[in-house]
N, C-alpha and C positions, 0 to 999 in steps of 0.2 A: 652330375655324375661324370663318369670316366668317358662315354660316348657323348656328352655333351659340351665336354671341353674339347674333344677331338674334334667334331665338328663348325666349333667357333676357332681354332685354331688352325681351318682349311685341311686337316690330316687327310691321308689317303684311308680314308675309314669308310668308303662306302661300296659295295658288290653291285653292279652292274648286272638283273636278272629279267632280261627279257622272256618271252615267249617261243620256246622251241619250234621257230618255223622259221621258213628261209626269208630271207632280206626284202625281198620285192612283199609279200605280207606286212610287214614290220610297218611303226607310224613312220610319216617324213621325218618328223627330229631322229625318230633313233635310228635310222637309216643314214640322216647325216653324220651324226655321233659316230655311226661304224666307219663311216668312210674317211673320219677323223683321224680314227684309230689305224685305219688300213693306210694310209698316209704316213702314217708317224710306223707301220713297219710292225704295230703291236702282234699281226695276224702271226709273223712269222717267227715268233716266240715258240719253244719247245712245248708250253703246253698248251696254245693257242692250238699251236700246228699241227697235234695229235689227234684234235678234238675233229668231229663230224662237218658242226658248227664252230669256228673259235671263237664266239664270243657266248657261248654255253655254258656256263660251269656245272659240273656234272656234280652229282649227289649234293645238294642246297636245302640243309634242313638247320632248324635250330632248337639243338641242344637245353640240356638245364645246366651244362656246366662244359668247362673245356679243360683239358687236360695240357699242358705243352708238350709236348713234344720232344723239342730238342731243350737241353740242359742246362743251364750256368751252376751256379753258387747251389740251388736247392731247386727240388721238384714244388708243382705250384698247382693246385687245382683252384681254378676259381668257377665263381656263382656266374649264371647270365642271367642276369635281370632286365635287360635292355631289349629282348627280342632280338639280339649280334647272330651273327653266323659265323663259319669261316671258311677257310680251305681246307682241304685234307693236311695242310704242315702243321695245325694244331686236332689233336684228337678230342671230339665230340661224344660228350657224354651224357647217357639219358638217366634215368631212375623209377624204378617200376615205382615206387611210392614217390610222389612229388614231397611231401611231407619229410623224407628221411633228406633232400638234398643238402641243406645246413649243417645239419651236424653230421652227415656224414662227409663233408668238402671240413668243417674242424678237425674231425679226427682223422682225416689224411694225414694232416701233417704232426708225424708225430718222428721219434726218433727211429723206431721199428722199420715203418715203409718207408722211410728215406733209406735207411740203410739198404733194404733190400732196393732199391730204385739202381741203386750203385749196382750190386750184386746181379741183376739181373739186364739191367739196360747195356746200351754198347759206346763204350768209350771212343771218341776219335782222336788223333792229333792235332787237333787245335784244344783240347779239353772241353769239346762237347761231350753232352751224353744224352743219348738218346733212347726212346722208349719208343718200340715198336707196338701193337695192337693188343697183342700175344702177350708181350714182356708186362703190359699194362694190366691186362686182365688177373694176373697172377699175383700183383702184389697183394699185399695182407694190409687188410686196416681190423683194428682194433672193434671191438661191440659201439653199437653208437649210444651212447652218454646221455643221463636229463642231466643238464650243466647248463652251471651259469657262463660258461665261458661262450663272449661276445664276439661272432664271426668277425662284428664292427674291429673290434678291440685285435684279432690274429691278423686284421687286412692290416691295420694300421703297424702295427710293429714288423708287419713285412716289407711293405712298402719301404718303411726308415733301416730296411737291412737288418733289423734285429733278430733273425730266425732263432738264437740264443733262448731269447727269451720267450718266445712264440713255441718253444719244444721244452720249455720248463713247466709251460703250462697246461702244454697239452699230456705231456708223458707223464704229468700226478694223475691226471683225470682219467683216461684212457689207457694208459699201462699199468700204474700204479694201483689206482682205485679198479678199475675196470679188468684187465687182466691179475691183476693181483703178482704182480711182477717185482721180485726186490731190486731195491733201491740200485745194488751192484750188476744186477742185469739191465735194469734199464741205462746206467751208467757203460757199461762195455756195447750194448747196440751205439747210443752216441758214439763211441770213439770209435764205434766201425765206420759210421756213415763220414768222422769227419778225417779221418783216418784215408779214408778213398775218395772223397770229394775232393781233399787236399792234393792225394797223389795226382788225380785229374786235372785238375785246373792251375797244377803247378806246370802239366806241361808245357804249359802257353809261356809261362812266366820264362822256361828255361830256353826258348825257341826265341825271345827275345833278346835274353841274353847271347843267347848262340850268334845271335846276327849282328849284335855289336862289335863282336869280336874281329879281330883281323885275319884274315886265312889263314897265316901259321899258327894262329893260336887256337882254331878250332878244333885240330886233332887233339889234340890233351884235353881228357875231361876235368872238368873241376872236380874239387875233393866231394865239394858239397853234393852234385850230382853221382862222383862216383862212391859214396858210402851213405845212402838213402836211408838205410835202415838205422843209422844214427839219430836222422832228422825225423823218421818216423814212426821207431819203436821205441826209441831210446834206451831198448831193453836189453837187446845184446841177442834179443831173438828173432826168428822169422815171426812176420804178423801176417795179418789180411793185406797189410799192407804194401807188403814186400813182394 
């Protein structure tokens, strides 16, 4: 699995959780180990250096599932099966029924709560987006499904970037069948969420551009940046996206 390739491939994939007590307690090796790290300057790291202890990490528990956090292309809940942990940069998620985790990590991802993930989370300039605790709690998932559809089968076509097809199949089952949603509704939620992911993550694209440019030519905006709603609506209207 995913934690076992990481770990044959040397990845920085392991959390360091000793026993909350001060260093002269601690065994010789992890005594040495600290003093490794206080060598190499780790202590004086911002979140080393807040801590009581810095080599503590505070709240260390593990989740059924993790939420990310920050943004790219599409939101992403995944299963923990590994016994993983992490840091407060990824949101930890429990489930009063252990039994609903599965399909309710399938019908996350559906076109609805992406959309809303845009709508609600906080966009930055680099075209991240981010989802605060709050902002998480509040999105909407769909009733959870008896479906054949294979958690195996939504990992694998995300994985290969197909989120395309990973929200054709979940918005028959889940919006369609399940909220009883027409076919033109669940078709205009899509074109919200791709509609504002696109605005978002183009700003990266245009920030690239901007930098290639020569000085004199960065004051003149391009056409293409300055008439958006062309490339966005192509309707001749204001959208969501505008």
């Amino acid at each position: 699995d995913d934690a076992d390739q990481d770990r044959r491939a040397n990845a920085r994939c392991h959390l360091l959780f000793p026993p909350n007590e001060p260093q002269e307690m601690l065994p010789d090796e992890l005594v040495r180990y600290l003093a490794q790290g206080e060598q190499q300057t780790v202590h004086e790291g911002y979140k080393c250096s807040i801590r009581k202890r810095w080599y503590i990490v505070p709240s260390v528990s593990t989740p059924d599932a993790f939420l990310f956090r920050q943004i790219n292309r599409f939101p992403k809940l995944v299963l923990n099966e590994t016994a993983a942990t992490s840091t407060d940069t990824i949101h930890r998620v429990r489930f009063r029924n252990k039994d609903h985790a599965r399909p309710a990590i399938a019908a996350f991802h559906n076109s609805m709560t992406f959309a809303f993930t845009e709508v609600l989370g906080r966009s930055y300039g680099g075209g991240v987006l981010e989802l605060e605790p709050n902002e998480a709690d509040n999105l909407p998932i769909p009733p959870l499904q008896e479906t054949n559809i294979m958690l195996e089968t939504l990992d694998r076509l995300s994985r290969s970037n197909d989120i395309a097809q990973v929200l054709d199949l979940t918005d028959h089952v889940y919006l369609r069948n399940g909220l009883g949603l027409a076919t033109s509704d669940i078709d205009t939620l899509r074109g919200i969420w791709e509609k504002l992911s696109h605005r978002r993550t183009s700003r990266t694209f245009k920030r690239r551009i901007a930098s290639t440019l020569p000085a004199s030519g960065r004051c003149r905006p391009s056409p293409l940046i300055r008439h958006r709603s062309l490339y966005l609506a192509n309707d001749g209207q204001r959208s969501i996206a505008d």
